[in-house]
DRENMAR-293859 format. One record per atom (N, C-alpha, C): residue number from 1; residue in one letter; atom name; x, y, z. Coordinates in Angstrom, 1 decimal. Example, Ala and Ser with C-alpha at 12.3 -4.5 7.8 and 13.67 -1.06 7.14 Angstrom:
<mardrens>
1/A/N/13.2/-5.7/7.8;
1/A/CA/12.3/-4.5/7.8;
1/A/C/13.2/-3.3/7.8;
2/S/N/12.8/-2.2/7.1;
2/S/CA/13.7/-1.1/7.1;
2/S/C/12.9/0.0/7.9;
</mardrens>
This chain:
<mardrens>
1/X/N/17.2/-0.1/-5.0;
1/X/CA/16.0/0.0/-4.3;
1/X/C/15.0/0.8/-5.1;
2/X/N/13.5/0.4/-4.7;
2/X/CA/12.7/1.2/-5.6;
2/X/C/11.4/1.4/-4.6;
3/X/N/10.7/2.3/-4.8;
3/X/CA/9.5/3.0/-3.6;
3/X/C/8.4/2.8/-4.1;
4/X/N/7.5/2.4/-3.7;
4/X/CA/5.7/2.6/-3.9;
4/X/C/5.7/3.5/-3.1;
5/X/N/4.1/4.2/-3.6;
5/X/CA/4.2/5.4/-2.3;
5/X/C/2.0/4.9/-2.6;
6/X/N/2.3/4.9/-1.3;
6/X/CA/0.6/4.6/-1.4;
6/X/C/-0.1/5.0/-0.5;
7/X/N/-1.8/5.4/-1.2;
7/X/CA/-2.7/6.5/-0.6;
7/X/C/-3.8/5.7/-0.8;
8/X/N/-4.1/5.8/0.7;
8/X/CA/-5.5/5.1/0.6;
8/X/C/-6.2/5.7/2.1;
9/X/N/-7.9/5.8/1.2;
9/X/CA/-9.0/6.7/2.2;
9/X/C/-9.5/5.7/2.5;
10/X/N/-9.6/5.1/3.5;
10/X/CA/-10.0/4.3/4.2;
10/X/C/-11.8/4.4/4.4;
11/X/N/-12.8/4.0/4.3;
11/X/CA/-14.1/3.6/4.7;
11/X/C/-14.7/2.6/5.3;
12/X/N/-13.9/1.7/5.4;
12/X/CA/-14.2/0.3/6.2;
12/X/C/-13.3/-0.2/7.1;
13/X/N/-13.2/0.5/8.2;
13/X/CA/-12.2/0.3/9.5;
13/X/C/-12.0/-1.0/9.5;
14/X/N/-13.0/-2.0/9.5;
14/X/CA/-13.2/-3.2/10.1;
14/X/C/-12.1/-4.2/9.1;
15/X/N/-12.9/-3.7/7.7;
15/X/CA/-12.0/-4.8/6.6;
15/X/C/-10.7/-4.1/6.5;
16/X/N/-10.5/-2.4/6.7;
16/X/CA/-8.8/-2.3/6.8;
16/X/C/-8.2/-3.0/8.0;
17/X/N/-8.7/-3.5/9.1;
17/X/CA/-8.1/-4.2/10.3;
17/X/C/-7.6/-5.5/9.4;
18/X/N/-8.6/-6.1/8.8;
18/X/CA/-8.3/-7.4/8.5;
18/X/C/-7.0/-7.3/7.3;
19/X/N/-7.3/-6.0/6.4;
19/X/CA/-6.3/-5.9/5.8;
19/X/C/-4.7/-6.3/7.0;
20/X/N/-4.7/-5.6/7.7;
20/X/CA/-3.6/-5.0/8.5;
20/X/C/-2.9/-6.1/9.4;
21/X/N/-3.7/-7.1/9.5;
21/X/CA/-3.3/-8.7/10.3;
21/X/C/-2.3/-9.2/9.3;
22/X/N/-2.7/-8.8/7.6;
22/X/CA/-2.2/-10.1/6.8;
22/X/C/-1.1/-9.3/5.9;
23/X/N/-1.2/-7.6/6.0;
23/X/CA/-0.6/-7.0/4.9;
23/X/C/1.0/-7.1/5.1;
24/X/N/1.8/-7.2/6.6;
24/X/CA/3.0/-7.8/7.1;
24/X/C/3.7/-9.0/6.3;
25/X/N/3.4/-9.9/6.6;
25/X/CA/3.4/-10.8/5.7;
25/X/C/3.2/-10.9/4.5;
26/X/N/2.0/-10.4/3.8;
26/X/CA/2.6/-10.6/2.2;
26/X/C/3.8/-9.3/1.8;
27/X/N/3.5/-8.6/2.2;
27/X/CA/4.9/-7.8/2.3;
27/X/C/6.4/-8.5/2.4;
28/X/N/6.3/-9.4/3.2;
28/X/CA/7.5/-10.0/3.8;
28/X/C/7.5/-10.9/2.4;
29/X/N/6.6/-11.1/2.1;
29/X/CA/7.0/-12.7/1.2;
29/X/C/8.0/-12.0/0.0;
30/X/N/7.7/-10.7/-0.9;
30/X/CA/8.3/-10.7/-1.8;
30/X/C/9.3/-9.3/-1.0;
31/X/N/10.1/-9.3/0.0;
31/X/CA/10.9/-8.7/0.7;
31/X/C/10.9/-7.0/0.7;
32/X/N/9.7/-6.6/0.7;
32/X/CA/9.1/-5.3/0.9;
32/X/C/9.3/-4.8/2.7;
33/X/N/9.7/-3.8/2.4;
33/X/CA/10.0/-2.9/4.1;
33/X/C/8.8/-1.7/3.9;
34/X/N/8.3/-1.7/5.0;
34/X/CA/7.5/0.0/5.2;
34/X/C/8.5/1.2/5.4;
35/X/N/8.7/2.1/4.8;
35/X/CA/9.6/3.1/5.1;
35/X/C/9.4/3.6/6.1;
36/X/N/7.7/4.3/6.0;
36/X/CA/7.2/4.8/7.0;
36/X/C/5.5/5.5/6.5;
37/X/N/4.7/5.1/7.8;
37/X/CA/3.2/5.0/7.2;
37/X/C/2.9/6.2/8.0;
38/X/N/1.7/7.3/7.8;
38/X/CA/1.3/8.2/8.3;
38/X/C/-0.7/7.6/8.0;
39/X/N/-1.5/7.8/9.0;
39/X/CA/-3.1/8.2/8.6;
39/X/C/-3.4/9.9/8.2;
40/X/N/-2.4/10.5/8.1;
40/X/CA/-2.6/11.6/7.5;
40/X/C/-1.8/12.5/6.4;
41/X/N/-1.9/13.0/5.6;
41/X/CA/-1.3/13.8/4.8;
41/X/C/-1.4/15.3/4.4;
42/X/N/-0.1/15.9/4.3;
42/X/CA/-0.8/17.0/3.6;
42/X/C/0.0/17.8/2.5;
43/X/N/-0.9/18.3/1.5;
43/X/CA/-0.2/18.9/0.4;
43/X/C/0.9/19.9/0.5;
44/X/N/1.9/20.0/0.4;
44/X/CA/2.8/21.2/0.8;
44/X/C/2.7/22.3/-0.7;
45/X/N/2.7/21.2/-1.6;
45/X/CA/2.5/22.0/-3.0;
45/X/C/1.6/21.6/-3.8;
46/X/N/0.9/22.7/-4.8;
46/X/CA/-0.1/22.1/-5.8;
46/X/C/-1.1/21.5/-5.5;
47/X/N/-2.2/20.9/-5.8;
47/X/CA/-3.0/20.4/-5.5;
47/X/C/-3.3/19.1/-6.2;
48/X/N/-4.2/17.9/-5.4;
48/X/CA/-5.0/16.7/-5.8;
48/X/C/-6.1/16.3/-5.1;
49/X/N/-6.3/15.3/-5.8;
49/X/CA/-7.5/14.4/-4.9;
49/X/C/-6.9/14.5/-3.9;
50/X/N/-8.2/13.9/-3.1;
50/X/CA/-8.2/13.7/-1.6;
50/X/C/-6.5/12.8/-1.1;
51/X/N/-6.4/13.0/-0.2;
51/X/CA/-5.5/11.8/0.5;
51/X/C/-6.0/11.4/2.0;
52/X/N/-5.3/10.8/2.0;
52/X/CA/-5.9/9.1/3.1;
52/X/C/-4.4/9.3/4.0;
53/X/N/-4.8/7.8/4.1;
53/X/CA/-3.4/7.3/4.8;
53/X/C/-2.2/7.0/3.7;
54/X/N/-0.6/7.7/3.8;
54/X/CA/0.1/7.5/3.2;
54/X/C/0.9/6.5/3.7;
55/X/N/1.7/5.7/2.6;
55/X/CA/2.8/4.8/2.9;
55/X/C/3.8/4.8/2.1;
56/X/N/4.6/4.6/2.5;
56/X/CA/5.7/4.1/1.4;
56/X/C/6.7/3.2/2.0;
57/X/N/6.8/1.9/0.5;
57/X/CA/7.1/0.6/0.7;
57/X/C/8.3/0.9/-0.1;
58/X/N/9.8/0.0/-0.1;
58/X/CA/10.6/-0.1/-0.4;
58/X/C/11.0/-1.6/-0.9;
59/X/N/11.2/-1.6/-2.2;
59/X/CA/11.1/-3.2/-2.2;
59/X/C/13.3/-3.2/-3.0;
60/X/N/13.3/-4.3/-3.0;
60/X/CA/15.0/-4.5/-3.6;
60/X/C/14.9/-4.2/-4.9;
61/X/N/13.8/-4.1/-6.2;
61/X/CA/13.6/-4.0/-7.1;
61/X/C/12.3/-3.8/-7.7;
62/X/N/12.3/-3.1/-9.0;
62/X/CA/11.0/-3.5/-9.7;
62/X/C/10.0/-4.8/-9.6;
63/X/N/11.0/-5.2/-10.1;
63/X/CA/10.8/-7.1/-10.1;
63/X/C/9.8/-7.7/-9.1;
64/X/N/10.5/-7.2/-7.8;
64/X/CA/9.7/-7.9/-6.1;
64/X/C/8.8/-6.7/-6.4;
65/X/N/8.4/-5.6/-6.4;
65/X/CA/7.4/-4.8/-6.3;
65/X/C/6.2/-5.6/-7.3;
66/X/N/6.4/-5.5/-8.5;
66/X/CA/5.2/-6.5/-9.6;
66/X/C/5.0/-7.6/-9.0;
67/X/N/6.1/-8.7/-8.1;
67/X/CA/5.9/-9.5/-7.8;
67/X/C/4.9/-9.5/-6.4;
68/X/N/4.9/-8.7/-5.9;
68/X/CA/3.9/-8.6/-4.8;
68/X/C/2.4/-8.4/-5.3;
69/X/N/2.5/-7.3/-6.0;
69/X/CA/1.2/-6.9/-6.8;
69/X/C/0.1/-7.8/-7.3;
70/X/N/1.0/-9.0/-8.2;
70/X/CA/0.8/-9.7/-9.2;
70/X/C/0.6/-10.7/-8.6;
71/X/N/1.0/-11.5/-7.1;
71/X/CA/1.2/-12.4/-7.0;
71/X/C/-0.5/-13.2/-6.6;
72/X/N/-0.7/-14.7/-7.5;
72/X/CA/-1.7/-15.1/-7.7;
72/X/C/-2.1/-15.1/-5.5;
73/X/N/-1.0/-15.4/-5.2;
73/X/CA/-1.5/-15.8/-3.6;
73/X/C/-1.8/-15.2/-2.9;
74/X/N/-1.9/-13.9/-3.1;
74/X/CA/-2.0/-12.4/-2.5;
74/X/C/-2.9/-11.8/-3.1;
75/X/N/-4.1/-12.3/-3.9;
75/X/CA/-5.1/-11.8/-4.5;
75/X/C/-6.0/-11.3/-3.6;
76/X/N/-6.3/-12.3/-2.2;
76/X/CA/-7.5/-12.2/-1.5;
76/X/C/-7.0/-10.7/-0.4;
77/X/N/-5.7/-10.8/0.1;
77/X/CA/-5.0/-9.8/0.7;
77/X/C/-5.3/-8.9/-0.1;
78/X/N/-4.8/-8.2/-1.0;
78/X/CA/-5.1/-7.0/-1.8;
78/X/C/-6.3/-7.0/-1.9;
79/X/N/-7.5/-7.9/-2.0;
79/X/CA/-8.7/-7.7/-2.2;
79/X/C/-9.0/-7.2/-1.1;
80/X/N/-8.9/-7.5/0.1;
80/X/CA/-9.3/-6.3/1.4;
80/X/C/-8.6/-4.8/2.0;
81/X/N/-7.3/-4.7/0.9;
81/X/CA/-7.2/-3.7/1.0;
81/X/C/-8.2/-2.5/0.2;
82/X/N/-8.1/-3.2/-1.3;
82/X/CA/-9.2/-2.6/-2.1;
82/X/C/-10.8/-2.2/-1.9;
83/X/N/-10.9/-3.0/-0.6;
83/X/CA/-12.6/-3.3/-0.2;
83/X/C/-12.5/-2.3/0.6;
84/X/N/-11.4/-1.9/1.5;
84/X/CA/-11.5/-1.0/3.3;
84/X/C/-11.8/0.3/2.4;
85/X/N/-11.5/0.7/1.0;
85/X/CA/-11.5/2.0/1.0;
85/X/C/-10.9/2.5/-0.3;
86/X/N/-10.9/3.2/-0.8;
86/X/CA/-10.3/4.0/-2.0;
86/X/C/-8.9/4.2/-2.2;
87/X/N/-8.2/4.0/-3.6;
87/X/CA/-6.6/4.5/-3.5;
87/X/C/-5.8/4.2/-4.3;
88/X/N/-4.9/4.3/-4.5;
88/X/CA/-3.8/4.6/-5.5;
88/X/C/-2.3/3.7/-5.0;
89/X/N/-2.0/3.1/-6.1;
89/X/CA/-0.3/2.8/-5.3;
89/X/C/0.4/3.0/-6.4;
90/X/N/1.2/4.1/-6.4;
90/X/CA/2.3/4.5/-7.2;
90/X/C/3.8/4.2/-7.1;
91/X/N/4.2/3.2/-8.1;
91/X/CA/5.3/2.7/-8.1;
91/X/C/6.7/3.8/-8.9;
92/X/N/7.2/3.9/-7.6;
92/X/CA/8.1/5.3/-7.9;
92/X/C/9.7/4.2/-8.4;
93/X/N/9.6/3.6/-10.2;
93/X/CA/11.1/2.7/-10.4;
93/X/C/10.6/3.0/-11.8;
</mardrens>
């Protein structure tokens, strides 16, 4: 198993909604699970940028993680994630 851990500041409620209809499913295509999603975080140590809403995805491999990322069909999905708001996805493999 391998983890993304992802942070995103949300600005556009409306286009994160639309994100959030379609993000299930492309998730499911390359067999990604949500571990578990919070709209808040907080630093216990050290400091960074801002944080958003955290997540972390669990996929069976590297492989299905790039494959989600990359995949040509899922361009427009990630494009409204990218649009709702600011963020980072850190592939913890």
């Amino acid at each position: 198993m391998v983890y993304a851990y992802v942070n995103l500041t949300v600005t556009d409620d409306a286009t994160f909604a639309a994100y959030r209809e379609q993000a299930g499913a492309a998730l499911a295509k390359h067999g990604a699970r949500v571990v578990t999603s919070s709209p808040a975080q907080s630093v216990i140590e050290g400091s960074r940028d801002a944080t958003g809403r955290g997540v972390i995805l669990e996929f069976d491999s590297k492989d299905a993680a790039l494959g989600w990322i990359n995949d040509p069909e899922l361009q427009e999905v990630h494009a409204l994630r990218q649009a709702s708001g600011t963020g980072a996805i850190t592939l913890l493999a």
